[in-house]
NUDONU-746396 format. One line per field, with one value per residue (C-alpha): residue number from 1; residue in one letter; z, y, x. Coordinates in pm, whole numbers. Last residue first. Example, Ala and Ser with C-alpha at 12.3 -4.5 7.8 and 13.67 -1.06 7.14 Angstrom:
<rogus>
i 2 1
aa s a
zz 714 780
yy -106 -450
xx 1367 1230
</rogus>
This chain:
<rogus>
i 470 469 468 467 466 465 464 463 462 461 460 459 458 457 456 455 454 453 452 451 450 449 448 447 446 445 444 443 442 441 440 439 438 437 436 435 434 433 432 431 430 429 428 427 426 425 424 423 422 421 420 419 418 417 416 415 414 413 412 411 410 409 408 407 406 405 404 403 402 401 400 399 398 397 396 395 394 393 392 391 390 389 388 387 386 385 384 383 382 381 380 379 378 377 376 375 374 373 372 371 370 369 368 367 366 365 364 363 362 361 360 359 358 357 356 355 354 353 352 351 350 349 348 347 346 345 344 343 342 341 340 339 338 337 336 335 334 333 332 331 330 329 328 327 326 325 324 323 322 321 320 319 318 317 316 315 314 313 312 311 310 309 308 307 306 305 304 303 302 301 300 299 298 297 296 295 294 293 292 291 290 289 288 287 286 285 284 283 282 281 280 279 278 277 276 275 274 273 272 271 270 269 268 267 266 265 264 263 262 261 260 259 258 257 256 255 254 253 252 251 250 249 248 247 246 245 244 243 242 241 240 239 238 237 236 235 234 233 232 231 230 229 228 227 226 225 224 223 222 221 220 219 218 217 216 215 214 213 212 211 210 209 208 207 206 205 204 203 202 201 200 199 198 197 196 195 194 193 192 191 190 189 188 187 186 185 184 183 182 181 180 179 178 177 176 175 174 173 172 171 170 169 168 167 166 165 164 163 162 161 160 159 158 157 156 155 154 153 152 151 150 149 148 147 146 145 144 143 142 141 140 139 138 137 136 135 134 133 132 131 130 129 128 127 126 125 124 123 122 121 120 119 118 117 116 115 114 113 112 111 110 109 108 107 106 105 104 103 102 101 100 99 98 97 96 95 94 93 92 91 90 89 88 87 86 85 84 83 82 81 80 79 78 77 76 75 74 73 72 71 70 69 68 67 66 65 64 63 62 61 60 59 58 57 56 55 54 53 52 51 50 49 48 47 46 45 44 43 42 41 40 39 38 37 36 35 34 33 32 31 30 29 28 27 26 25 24 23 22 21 20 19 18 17 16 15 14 13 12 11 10 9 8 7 6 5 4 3 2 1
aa x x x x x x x x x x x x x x x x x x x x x x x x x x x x x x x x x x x x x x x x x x x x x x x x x x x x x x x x x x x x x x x x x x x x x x x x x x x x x x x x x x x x x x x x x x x x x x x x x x x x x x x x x x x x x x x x x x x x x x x x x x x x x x x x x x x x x x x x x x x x x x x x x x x x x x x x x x x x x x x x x x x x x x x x x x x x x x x x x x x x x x x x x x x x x x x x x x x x x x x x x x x x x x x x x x x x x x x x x x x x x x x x x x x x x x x x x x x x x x x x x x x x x x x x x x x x x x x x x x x x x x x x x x x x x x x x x x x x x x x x x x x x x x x x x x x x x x x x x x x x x x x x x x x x x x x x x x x x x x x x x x x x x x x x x x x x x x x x x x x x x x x x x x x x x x x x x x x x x x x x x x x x x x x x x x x x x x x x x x x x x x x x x x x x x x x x x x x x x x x x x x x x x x x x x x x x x x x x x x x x x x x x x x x x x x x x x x x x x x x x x x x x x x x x x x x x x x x x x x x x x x x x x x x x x x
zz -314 -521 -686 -919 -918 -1154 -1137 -1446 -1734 -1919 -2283 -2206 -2151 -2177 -2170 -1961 -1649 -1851 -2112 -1802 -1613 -1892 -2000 -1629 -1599 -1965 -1855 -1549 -1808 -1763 -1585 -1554 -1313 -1335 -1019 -964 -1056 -1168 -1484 -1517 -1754 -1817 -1934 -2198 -2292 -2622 -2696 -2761 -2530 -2689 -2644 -2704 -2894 -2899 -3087 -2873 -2683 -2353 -2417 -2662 -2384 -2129 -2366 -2523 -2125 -2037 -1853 -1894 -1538 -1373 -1483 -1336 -1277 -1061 -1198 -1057 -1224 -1168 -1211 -1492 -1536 -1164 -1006 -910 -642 -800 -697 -378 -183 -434 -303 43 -148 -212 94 72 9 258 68 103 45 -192 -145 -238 111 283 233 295 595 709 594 882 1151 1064 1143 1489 1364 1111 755 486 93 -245 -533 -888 -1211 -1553 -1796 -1844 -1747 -1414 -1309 -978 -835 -714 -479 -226 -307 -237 113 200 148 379 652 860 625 612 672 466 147 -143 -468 -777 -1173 -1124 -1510 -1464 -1167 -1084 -665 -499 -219 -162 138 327 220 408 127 46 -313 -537 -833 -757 -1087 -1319 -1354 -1113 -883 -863 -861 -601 -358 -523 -388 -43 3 -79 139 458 515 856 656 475 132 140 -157 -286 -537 -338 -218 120 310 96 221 547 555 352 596 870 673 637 982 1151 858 1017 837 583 171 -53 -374 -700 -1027 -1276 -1163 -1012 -824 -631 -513 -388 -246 -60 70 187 345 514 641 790 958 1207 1271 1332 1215 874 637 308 78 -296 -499 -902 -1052 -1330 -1205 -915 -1157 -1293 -945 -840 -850 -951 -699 -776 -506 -650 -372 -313 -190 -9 257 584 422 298 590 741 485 460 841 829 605 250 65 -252 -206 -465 -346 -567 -456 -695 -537 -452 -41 -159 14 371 541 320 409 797 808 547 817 1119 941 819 1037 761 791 720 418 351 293 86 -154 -335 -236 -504 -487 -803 -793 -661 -717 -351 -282 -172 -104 33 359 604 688 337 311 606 508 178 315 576 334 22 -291 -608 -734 -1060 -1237 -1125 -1028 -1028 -642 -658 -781 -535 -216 -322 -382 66 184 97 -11 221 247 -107 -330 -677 -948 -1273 -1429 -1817 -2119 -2373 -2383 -2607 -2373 -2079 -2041 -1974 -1771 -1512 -1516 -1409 -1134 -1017 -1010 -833 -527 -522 -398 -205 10 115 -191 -251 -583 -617 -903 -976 -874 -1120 -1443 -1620 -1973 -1901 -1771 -1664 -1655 -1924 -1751 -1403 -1542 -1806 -1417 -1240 -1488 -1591 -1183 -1131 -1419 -1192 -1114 -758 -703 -687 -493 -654 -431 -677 -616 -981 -1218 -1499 -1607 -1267 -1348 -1682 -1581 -1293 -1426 -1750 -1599 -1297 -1558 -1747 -2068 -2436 -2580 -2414 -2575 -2525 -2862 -2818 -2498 -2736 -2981 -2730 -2525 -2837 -2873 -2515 -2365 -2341 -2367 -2619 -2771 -2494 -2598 -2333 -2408 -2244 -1928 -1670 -1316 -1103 -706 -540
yy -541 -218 -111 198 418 588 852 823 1082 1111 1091 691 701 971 1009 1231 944 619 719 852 552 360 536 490 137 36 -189 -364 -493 -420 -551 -379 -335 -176 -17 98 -262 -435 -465 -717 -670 -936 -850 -533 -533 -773 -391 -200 71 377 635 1013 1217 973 654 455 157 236 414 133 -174 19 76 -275 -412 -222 97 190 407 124 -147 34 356 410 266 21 -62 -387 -505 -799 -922 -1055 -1146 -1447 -1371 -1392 -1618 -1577 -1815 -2092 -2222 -2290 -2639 -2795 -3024 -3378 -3577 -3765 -4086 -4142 -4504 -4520 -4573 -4222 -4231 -4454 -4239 -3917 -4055 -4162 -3795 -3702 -3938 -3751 -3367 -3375 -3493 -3216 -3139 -2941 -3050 -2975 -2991 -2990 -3016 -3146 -3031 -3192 -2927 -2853 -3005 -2737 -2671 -3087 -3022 -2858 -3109 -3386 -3228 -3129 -3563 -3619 -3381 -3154 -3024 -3045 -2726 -2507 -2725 -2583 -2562 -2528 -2410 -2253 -2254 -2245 -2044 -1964 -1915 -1882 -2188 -2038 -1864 -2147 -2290 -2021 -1856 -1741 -1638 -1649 -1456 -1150 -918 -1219 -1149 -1419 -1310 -954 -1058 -1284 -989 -736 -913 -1012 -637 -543 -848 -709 -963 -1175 -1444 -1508 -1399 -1314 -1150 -1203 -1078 -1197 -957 -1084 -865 -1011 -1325 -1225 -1065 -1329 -1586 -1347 -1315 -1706 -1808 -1571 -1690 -2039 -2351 -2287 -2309 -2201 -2076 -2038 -1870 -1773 -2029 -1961 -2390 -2335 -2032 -2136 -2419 -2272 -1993 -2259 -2472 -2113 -2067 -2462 -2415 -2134 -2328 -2633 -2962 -2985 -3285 -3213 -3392 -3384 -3450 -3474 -3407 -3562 -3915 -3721 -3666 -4004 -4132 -3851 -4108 -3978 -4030 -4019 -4131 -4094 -4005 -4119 -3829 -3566 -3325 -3530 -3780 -3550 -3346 -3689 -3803 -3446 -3438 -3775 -3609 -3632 -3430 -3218 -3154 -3167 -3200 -3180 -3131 -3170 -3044 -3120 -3038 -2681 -2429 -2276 -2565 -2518 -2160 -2263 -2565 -2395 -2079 -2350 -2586 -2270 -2310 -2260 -2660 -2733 -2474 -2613 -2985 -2850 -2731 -2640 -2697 -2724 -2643 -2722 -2641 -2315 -2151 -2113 -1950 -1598 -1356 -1023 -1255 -1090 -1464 -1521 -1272 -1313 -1693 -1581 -1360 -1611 -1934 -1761 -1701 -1769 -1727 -1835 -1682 -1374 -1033 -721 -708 -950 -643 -377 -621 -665 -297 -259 -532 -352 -629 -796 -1079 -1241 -1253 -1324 -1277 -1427 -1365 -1532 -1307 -1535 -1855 -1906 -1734 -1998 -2185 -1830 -1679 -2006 -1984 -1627 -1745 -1999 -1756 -1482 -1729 -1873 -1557 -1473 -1786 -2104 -2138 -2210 -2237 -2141 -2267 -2146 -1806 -1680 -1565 -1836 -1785 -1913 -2250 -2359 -2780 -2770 -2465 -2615 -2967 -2728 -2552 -2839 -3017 -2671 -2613 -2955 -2964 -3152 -2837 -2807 -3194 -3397 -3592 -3578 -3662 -3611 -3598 -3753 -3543 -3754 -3444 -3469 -3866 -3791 -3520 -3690 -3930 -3803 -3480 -3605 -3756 -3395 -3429 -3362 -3059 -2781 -2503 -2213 -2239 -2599 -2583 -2274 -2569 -2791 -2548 -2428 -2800 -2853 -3142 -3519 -3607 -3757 -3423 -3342 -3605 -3839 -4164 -4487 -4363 -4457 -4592 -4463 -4510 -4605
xx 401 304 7 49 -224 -499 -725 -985 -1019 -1370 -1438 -1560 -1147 -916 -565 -359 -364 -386 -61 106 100 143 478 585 546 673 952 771 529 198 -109 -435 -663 -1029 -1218 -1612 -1813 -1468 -1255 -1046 -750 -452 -139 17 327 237 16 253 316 478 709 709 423 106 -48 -301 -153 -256 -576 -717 -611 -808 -1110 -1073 -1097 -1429 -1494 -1863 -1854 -2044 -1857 -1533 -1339 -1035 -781 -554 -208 -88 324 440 757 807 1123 1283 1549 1937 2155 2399 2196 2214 2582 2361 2378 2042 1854 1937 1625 1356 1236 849 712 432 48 -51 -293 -75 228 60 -6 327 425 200 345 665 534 650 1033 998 846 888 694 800 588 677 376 415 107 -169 -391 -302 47 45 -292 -303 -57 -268 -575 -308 -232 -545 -651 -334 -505 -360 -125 281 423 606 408 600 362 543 427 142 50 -381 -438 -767 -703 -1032 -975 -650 -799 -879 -558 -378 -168 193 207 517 624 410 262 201 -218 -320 -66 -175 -581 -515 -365 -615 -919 -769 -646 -1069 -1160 -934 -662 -728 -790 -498 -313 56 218 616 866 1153 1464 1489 1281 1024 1060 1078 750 577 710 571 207 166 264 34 -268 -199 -89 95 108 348 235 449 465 709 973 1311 1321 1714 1637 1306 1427 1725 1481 1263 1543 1623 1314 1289 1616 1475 1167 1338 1517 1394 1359 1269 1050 1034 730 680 303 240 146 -59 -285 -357 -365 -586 -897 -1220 -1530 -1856 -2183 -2485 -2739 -3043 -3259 -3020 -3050 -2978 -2797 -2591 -2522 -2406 -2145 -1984 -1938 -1776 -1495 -1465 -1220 -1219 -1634 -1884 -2262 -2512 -2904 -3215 -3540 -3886 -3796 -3831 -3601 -3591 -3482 -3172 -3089 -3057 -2915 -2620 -2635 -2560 -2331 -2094 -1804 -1504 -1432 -1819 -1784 -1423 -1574 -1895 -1675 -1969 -2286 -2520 -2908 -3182 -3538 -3537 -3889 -3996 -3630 -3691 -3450 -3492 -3692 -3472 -3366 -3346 -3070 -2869 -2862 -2753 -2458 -2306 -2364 -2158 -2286 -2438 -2811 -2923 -3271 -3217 -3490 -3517 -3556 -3263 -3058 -3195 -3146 -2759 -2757 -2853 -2575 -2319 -1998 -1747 -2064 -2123 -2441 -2347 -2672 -2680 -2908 -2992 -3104 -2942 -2822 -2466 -2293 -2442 -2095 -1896 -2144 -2157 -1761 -1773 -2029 -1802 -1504 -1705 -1845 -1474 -1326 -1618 -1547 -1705 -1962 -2313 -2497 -2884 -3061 -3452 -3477 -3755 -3752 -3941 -3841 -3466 -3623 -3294 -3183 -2933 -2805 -2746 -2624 -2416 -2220 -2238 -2015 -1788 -1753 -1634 -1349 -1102 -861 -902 -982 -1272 -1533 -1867 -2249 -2512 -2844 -3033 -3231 -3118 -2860 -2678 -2626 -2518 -2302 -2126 -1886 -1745 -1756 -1502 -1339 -1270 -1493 -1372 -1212 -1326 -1172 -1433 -1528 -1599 -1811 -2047 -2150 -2197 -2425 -2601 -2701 -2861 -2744 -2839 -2460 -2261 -2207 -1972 -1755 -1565 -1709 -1735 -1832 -1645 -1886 -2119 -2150 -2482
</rogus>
C-alpha cells in the first residue's frame, strides 16, 4: 500500500496532542515537510510504516511526534526504542526527540551507544526510560546481558535502515528484534532502498505503508557541475581548482574510502585550507570533536566517508564536491541533498573518470537528464587566497556533570574585567557534554577567551581549558 499528498500541511491538522502543536510552532516549524505530510497520519493510525527520504526531509521530527503522540508518560516503562547506524546520529535523534517533547514533562530519554562505558549505561536504565535510542552493536549487547528489557516496547523504528544493513548490522538488528513484542508498531525510514530493505521488512512488518517523496523538488535547488578528470594526480588539483574557485563557509567532500578521505585531508591542509577529515578509523572521541568543529564554523570544509557523514546537522552547507562518484546513484542524490537544505539554493560538484562514466550514466537515469561534462576553472585561481575559518573551538574540561551549562560559559566570557573584552556576537555555538564543554569563538578574540575561561570561575570552581587546533 503506498499513501498519497495530503491536502494540508498544518500540524494542527493532525490527530496530535495540543501541547505538541503549540511547542512545533515555537520551535519554527511552520507547516509539514512532505515526507511528514505523508507519513504522520499513517504512523499516528497505528500503521507500519515503510518512508523513503532524504538527509534533510524532516524524518526525525515525523517519527519523532508519532513516538510522543503515542507515549504513556505515566507508565514509566521502555515503551519506544529507536535504532540508529552511528553514535553520531543516535545523539542527534535523541536531541530532536527532547526538543519535540519540551512541552511533556518528566519523559527519559535514554541514548545507548557503543564508544561509551558500558557499566553507567546499566545504572541509567536501572532507573529507568521511557524511549530508548541507540545503535544495533550496543543494544544488542545490552539485551543479550538482559540490562535491557523490552516487554513494554510497543513501538520500534529503524532508522536509516539502508546504512545499518550497509554498516553490517543484520545479525544484532535479528537479534534485538526477536527479543521484542510481536504486538508492536514498526517504522522503517531509509534514504535508499535496496533489496535488503524490502526483505527485512517483510520479515518484521504487518502491512506496511509504503511512502516515498520525490527529490525532484529538491534537486530543483540544488545546481550540479561535473568534471572530467584524467587521473588521480589531476583529480587533486581539479579539487583544489574547485575549491578555490567556490570560497564558501562550509563544505564537505565526500570519498570513497576512509584512506582516501584522510590523505586528501592531508594535502589539503598542507595547502593552506582550513580542513578536518572524518572516517571510520577515527577514534569516537576525535570523531566527536571533528563534527562538532565544523558544525560550530571552526573548519571550512570537511572531508567525510558517507558512513560517517550520516551524523552531520548541518543546516547552511553551502557545496558538496563528490571526489569520487558514489557507488550508488540513490548515495549520490542523498550526498547532494545536505547542500540546498531548507529552501535555500544549494551547489554540488561532482569528479569523475573514464572508469567512473557508467556511473554518471546512472545518475543520469536516476535524475532523468542528460549530463554535460564542463571545462575545469583556470589554474589563474591557484594564487587566491584559501578559505579560512572565523570561528576556532575551545574545550573545557568540565561538563553536565560538573553543572556547566551554556549561560555559564557565555557569562565567563563576556563578563566585565581589567583589559579587553569579548562581546558576546564573538561568541558561536556551545555544547556542553557529560565531563567536557566546547565553545566557539572568533579567531580575533582567541587569546582574551582563553584567559577570560582559565582565571575566571565557573559553578565557583575553575576548569582547565585548551585550544583545539586542526
Amino acid at each position: 500500500m503506498t499513501a498519497t499528498h495530503s491536502s494540508s500541511r498544518a500540524f494542527s491538522s493532525l490527530n496530535l496532542h495540543q501541547d505538541l502543536v503549540k511547542n512545533l510552532s515555537t520551535l519554527g516549524y511552520q507547516e509539514m515537510t512532505p515526507i511528514q505530510a505523508l507519513s504522520l497520519p499513517e504512523m499516528l493510525a497505528g500503521k507500519d510504516v515503510i518512508a523513503q527520504g532524504q538527509t534533510g526531509s524532516g524524518k526525525t521530527a515525523a517519527f519523532g511526534l508519532a513516538l510522543l503522540e503515542k507515549l504513556q508518560v505515566k507508565r514509566f516503562r521502555i515503551q519506544s526504542m529507536v535504532l540508529c547506524p552511528t553514535r553520531e546520529l543516535a545523539d542527534q535523534v535523541a536531541k530532536e526527540i527532547r526538543k519535540l517533547a519540551r512541552a511533556v514533562h518528566n519523559i527519559k530519554v535514554l541514548t545507548l551507544c557503543g564508544g561509551t562505558p558500558f557499566g553507567p549505561q546499566i545504572g541509567s536504565l536501572e532507573h529507568g526510560a521511557h524511549i530508548i535510542v541507540g545503535t544495533p552493536g550496543r543494544i544488542e549487547e545490552h539485551v543479550i546481558k538482559g540490562t535491557l528489557k523490552l516487554d513494554d516496547l510497543n513501538l520500534l523504528i529503524l532508522d536509516e535502515a539502508d546504512r545499518m544493513l550497509e554498516m553490517g548490522f543484520e545479525a544484532a538488528l535479528d537479534n534485538i528484534i526477536e527479543r521484542t513484542p510481536l504486538e508492536r508498531q514498526t517504522l522503517l525510514f531509509s534514504a535508499t532502498f535496496p533489496k535488503q530493505i524490502q526483505v527485512i521488512s517483510e520479515s518484521i512488518m504487518t502491512e506496511p505503508v509504503m511512502v516515498k517523496v520525490s527529490n525532484s523538488d529538491d534537486q530543483a535547488k540544488i545546481s550540479q557541475q561535473f568534471f572530467h578528470v584524467e587521473n588521480d594526480e589531476q583529480r587533486f588539483e581539479a579539487l583544489r581548482l574547485i575549491l578555490l574557485t567556490n570560497p564558501v563557509e562550509s563544505s564537505v567532500i565526500f570519498c570513497n574510502t576512509k584512506k582516501e578521505t584522510q590523505a586528501v585531508c592531508t594535502k589539503l591542509h598542507d595547502d593552506g585550507f582550513s580542513v578536518l577529515a572524518l572516517h571510520g578509523d577515527l577514534e569516537q572521541r576525535d570523531r566527536d570533536q571533528t563534527l562538532l568543529r565544523f558544525a560550530n564554523k571552526s573548519a571550512a570544509i570537511l572531508v567525510a566517508t558517507d558512513v560517517a557523514a550520516r551524523g552531520l546537522d548541518i543546516d547552511a552547507l553551502d557545496l558538496v564536491v563528490n571526489y569520487h562518484i558514489a557507488h550508488d546513484s540513490e548515495v549520490h542524490i542523498h550526498r547532494i541533498g545536505r547542500t540546498g537544505r531548507a529552501g535555500a539554493q544549494g551547489k554540488a560538484i561532482s569528479l569523475f573518470s573514464d572508469k567512473e562514466s557508467y556511473k554518471v550514466g546512472l545518475i543520469e537515469d536516476t535524475l532523468e537528464q542528460v549530463i554535460k561534462p564542463e571545462l575545469l576553472p583556470s589554474t589563474e585561481v591557484l594564487n587566491n587566497t584559501r578559505t579560512q575559518a572565523k570561528m576556532t573551538t575551545i574545550q573545557i574540561d568540565g561538563g553536565k556533570k560538573q553543572k556547566v551549562r551554556p549561560g555559564d560559559i557565555l557569562g565567563a566570557l563576556t563578563a566585565k574585567s581589567t583589559g579587553a573584552e569579548v562581546n558576546g556576537k564573538d561568541v558561536g555555538k556551545i555544547s556542553v557534554l557529560d565531563n567536557k564543554a566546547y565553545v566557539a569563538v572568533n579567531k580575533k578574540v582567541l587569546k582574551i577567551a582563553l584567559r577570560k575561561l582559565s582565571t575566571g570561575k565557573m559553578k565557583g570552581r575553575s576548569f582547565k581549558v585548551r585550544h583545539l587546533t586542526l
